[in-house]
PLY file of the C-alpha trace (Angstrom):
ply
format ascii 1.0
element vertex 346
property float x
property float y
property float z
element edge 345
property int vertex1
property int vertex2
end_header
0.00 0.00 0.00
1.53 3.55 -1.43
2.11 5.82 1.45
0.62 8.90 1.94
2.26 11.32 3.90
-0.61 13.69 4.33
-2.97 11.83 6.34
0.06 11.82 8.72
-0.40 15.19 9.69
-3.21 17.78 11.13
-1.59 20.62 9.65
0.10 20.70 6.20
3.39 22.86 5.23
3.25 26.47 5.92
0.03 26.29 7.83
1.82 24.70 10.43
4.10 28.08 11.92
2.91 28.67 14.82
0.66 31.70 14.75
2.25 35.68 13.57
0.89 37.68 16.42
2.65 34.80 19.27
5.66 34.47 17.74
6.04 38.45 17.31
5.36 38.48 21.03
8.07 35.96 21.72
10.50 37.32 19.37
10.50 40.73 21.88
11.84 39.25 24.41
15.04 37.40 22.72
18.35 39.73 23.23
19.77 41.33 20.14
23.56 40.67 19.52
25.82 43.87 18.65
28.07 42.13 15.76
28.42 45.14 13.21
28.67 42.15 10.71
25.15 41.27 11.39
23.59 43.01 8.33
20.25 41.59 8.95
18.66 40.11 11.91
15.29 39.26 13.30
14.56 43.27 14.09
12.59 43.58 10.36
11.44 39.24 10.24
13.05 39.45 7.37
13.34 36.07 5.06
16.80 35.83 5.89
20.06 36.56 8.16
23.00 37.93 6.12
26.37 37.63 7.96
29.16 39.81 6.82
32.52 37.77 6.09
34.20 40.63 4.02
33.93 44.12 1.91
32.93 41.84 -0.65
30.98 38.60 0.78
28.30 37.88 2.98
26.30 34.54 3.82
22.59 34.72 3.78
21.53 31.82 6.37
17.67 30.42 6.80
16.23 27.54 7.87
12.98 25.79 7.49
10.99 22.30 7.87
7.36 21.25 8.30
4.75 18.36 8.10
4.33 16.73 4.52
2.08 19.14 2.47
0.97 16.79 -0.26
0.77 12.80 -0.61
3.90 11.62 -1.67
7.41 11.23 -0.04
9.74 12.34 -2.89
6.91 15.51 -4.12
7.23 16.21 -0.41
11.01 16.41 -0.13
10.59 17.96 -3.53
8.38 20.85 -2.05
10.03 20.87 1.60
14.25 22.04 -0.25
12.26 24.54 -2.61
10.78 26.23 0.54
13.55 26.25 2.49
16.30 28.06 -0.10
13.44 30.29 -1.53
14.50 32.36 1.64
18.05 33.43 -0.23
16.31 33.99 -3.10
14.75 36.27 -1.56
17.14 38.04 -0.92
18.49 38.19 -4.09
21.64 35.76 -2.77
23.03 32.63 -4.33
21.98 29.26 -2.45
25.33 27.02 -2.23
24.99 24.69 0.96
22.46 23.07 2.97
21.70 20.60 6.11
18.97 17.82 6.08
16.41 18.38 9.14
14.37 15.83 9.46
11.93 13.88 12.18
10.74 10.71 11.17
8.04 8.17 12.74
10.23 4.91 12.64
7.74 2.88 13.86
5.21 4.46 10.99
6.92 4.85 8.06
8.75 2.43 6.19
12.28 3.60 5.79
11.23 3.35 1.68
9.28 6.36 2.55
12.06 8.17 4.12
14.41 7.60 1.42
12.07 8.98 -0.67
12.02 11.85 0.72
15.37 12.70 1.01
16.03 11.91 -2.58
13.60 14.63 -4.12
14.88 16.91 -1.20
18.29 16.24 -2.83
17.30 16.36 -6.78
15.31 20.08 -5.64
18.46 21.25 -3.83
20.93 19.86 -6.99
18.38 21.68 -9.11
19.02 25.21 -6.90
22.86 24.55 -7.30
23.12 23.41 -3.49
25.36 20.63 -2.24
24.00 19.09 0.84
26.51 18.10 3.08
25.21 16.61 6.26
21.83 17.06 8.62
20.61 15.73 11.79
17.14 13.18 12.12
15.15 12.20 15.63
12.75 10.50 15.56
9.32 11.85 15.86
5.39 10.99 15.77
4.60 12.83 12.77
7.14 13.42 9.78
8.54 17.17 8.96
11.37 18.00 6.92
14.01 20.79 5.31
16.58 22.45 5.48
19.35 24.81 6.66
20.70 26.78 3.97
23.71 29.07 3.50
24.14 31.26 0.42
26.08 33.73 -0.38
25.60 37.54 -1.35
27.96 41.01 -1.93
27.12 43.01 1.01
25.91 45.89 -1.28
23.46 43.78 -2.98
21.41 42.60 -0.47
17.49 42.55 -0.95
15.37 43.40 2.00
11.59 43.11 2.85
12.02 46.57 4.05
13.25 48.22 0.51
9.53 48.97 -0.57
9.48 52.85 -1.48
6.14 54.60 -2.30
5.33 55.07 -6.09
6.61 51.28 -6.36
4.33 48.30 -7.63
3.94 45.19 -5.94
4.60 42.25 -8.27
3.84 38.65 -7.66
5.58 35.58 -9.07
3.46 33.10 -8.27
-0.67 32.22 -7.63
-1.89 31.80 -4.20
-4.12 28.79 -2.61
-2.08 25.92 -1.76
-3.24 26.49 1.84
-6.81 25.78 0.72
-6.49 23.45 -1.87
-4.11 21.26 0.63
-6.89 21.47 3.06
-9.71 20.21 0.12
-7.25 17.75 -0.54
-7.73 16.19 3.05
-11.59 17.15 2.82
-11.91 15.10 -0.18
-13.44 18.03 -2.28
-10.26 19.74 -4.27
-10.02 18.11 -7.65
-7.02 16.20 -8.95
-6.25 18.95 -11.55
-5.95 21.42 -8.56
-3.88 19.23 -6.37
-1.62 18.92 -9.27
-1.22 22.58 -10.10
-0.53 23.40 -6.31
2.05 20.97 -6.04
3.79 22.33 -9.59
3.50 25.45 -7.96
5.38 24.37 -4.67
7.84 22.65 -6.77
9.10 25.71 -8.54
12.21 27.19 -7.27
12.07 31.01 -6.75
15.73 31.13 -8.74
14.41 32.65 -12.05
12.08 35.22 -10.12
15.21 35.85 -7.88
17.37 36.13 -11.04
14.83 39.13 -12.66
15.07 40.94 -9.57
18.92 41.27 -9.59
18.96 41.92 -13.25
16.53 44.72 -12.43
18.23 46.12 -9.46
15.33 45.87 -7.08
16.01 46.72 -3.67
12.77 45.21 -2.03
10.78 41.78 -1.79
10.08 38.62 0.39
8.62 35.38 -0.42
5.09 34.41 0.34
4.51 31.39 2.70
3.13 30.35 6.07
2.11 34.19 7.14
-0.33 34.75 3.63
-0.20 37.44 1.33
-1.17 40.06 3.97
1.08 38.82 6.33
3.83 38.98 4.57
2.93 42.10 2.93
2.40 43.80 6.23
6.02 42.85 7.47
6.91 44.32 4.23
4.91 47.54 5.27
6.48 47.77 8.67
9.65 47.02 7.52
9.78 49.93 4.95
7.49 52.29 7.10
5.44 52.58 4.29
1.29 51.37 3.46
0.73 48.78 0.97
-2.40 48.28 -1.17
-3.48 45.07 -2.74
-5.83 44.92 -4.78
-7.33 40.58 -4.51
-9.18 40.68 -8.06
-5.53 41.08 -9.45
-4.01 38.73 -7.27
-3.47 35.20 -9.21
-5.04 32.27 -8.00
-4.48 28.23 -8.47
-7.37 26.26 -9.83
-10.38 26.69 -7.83
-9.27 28.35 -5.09
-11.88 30.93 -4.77
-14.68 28.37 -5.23
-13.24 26.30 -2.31
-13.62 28.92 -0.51
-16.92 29.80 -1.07
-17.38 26.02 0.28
-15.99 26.68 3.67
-12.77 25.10 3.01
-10.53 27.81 4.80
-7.72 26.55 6.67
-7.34 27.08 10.58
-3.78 29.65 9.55
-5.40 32.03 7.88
-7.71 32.87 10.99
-4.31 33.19 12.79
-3.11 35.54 9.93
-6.34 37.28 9.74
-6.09 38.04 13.64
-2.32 39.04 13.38
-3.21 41.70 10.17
-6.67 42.81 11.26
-5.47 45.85 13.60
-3.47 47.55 10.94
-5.31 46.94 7.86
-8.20 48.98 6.50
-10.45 46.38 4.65
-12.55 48.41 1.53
-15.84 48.15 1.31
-16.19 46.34 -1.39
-13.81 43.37 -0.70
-15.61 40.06 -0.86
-14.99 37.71 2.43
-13.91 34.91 0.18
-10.98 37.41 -1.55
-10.31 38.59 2.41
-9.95 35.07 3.87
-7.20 34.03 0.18
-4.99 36.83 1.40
-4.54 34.96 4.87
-4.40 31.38 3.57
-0.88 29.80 4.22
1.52 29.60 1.38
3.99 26.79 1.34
6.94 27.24 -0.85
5.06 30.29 -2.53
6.45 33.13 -4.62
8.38 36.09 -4.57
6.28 39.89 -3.79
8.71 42.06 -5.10
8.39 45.83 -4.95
9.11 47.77 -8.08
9.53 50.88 -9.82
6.16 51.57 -11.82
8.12 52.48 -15.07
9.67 49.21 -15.18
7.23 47.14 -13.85
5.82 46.29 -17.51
9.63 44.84 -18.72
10.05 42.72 -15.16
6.54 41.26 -15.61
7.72 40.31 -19.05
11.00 38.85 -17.96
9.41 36.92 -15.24
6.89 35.53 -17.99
9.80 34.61 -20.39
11.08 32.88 -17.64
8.07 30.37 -16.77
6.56 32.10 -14.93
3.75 33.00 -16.83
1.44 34.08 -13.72
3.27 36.46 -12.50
1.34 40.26 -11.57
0.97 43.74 -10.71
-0.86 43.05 -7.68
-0.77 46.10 -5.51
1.46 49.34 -5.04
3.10 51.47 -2.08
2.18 54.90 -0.99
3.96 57.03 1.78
2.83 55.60 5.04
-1.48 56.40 6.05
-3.40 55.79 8.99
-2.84 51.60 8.19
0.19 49.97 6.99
-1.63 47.92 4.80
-5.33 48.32 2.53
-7.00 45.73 1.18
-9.34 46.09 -1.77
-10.86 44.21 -4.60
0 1
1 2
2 3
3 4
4 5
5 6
6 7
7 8
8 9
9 10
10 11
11 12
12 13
13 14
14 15
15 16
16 17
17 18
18 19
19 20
20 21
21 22
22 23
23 24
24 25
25 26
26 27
27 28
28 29
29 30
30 31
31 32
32 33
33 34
34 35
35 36
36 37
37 38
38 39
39 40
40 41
41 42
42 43
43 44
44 45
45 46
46 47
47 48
48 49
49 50
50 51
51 52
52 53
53 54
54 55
55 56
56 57
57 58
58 59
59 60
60 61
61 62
62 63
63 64
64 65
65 66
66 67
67 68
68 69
69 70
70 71
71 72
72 73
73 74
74 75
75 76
76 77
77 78
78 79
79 80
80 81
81 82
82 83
83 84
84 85
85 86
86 87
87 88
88 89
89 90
90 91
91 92
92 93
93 94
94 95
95 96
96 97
97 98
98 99
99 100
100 101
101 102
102 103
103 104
104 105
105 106
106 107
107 108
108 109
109 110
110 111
111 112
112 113
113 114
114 115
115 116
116 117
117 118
118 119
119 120
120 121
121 122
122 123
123 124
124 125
125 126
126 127
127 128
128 129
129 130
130 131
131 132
132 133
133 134
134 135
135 136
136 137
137 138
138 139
139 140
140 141
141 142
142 143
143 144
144 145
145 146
146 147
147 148
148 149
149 150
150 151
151 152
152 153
153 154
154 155
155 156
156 157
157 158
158 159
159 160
160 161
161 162
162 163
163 164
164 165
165 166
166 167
167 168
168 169
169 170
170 171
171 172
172 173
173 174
174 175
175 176
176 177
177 178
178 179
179 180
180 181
181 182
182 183
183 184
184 185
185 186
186 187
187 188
188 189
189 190
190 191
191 192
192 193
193 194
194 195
195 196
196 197
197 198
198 199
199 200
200 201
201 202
202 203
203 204
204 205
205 206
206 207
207 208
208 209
209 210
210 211
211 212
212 213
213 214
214 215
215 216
216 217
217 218
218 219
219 220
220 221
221 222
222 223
223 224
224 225
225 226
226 227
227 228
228 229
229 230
230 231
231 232
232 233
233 234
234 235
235 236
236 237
237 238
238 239
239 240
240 241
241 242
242 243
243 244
244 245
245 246
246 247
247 248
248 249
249 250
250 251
251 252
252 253
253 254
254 255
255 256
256 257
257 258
258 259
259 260
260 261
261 262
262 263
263 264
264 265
265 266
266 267
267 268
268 269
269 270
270 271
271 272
272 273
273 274
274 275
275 276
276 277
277 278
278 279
279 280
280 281
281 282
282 283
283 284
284 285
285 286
286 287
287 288
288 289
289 290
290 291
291 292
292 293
293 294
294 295
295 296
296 297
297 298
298 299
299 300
300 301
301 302
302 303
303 304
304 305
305 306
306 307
307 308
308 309
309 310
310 311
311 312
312 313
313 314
314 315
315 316
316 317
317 318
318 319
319 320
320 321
321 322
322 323
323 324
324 325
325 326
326 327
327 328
328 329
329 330
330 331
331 332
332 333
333 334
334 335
335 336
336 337
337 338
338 339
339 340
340 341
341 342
342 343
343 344
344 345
């Protein structure tokens, strides 16, 4: 009998971080180390730590695992390594090492199942140009994996989720809804086709969208995963000290996404998101609940929102689409900063 790794597991991917709003409340109470060479730290929960080593080098370090968010092993440790070194991307660094982390239920799983995902966490990494080199496994009652990546970056170069500057446009790389269609998935009600396209979608490395931003010079971005759209875009508001609109009829979804949400299928994370956003975002009047409750959902392995400037906005949507990816969209822009940090409209 074929294993399948997501009956294993309450909550899928992303949707498993615990929620924004806690962990910002724990995160104020860590100390913050004085090493000039830190470039960036936790202060902006930025995607990313960059290190400096030199005038000329610095490593961009992450690190990220979670329960399986689809069926099978290898599409798992497929999905798990694109996730984790999407955070250099990010950044606009170059991904070059990486640890396995893994927890695996020995007395669950054959060790078939284990290999198998390890292999496509390897193929995904070779893909990315990483070498992994090592890792660490416990065992554990329900199965989560990734890794800890090191890339490297020129200190001048670095991308930052606090680089938005008003007049810019928001651009994403990549539909939203993995969140919900995971959570069909385990209700029985997403379609095959759907399941399919999410897990293309998680499969796609953030390298190309990461390569566009360089070649563009753009100073601002982060990558979309377990905090939603607005979460992320919020940080990215905060960050900068600027407001960010989205607009949600522009934002790109996967499948039936909207449609499963009409049916109730919305994930427990994006009420988590919803209650971490909710006090510094204006909601329009016209925004319809099911478009409000897709810009919480829980991205796993999700694409890049990248700030640009609006007169080249037109020539990085085209790169991005010469690229593969053909979804990619203005979805939003940034203003000097209003009463909220972040609108949402439709």
């Amino acid at each position: 009998m074929k294993t399948d790794l997501l009956q294993m597991t309450d909550s899928a991917g992303c949707s498993s971080k615990i929620p924004p709003k806690l962990l910002d409340e724990v995160l104020k109470h860590l100390p913050r180390p004085s090493d000039p060479d830190i470039l960036v730290g936790i202060d902006t929960h930025d995607d990313a730590g960059v290190y400096r080593v030199n005038s000329d080098l610095a490593l961009v370090l992450t690190t990220d695992f979670f329960p399986p968010v689809c069926s099978d092993p290898y599409e798992f440790g497929q999905i798990a390594a694109a996730n984790s070194i999407s955070d250099v991307y990010a950044m606009g660094g170059t991904p070059v090492v990486a640890l396995n982390i893994m927890m695996f239920p020995a007395a669950k799983l054959p060790p078939e199942a284990y290999e198998e995902i390890l292999k496509g966490g390897a193929v995904m990494a070779a893909q990315a140009g990483v070498s992994i080199i090592g890792g660490h496994t416990i065992d554990d009652s329900t199965p989560k994996y990734g890794l800890a990546v090191v890339g490297y970056i020129h200190p001048g170069k670095i991308i930052t989720n606090k680089g938005a500057v008003p007049g810019d446009l928001l651009i994403l790389t990549k539909p939203v809804g993995t969140g919900v269609i995971i959570a069909g998935q385990k209700l029985g009600i997403a379609s095959g086709t759907d399941i399919g396209r999410a897990v293309e979608t998680m499969k796609t490395l953030n390298r190309t969208g990461s390569e566009v931003m360089k070649r563009y010079n753009v100073k601002g971005a982060t990558d979309i995963t377990g905090f939603g759209l607005a979460g992320h875009a919020l940080k990215m508001a905060k960050a900068g000290s600027v407001s960010i609109t989205l607009n949600m009829r522009q934002v790109p979804l996967i499948g039936e996404t909207f449609m499963l949400v009409e049916e109730g299928c919305i994930p427990g994370a994006a009420f988590g998101n919803l209650e971490f956003v909710e006090g510094d975002t204006c909601f329009g009047d016209s925004l319809e609940y099911n478009l409000k409750m897709i810009a919480m959902d829980a991205q796993t392995s999700g694409g890049l929102l990248m700030s640009v400037r609006e007169e080249i906005a037109g020539e990085v949507i085209a790169g991005l689409q010469e690229t593969g990816l053909i979804r990619a969209a203005v979805v939003g822009s940034v203003t000097e900063k209003r009463e909220k940090y972040l609108y949402l409209e439709s």
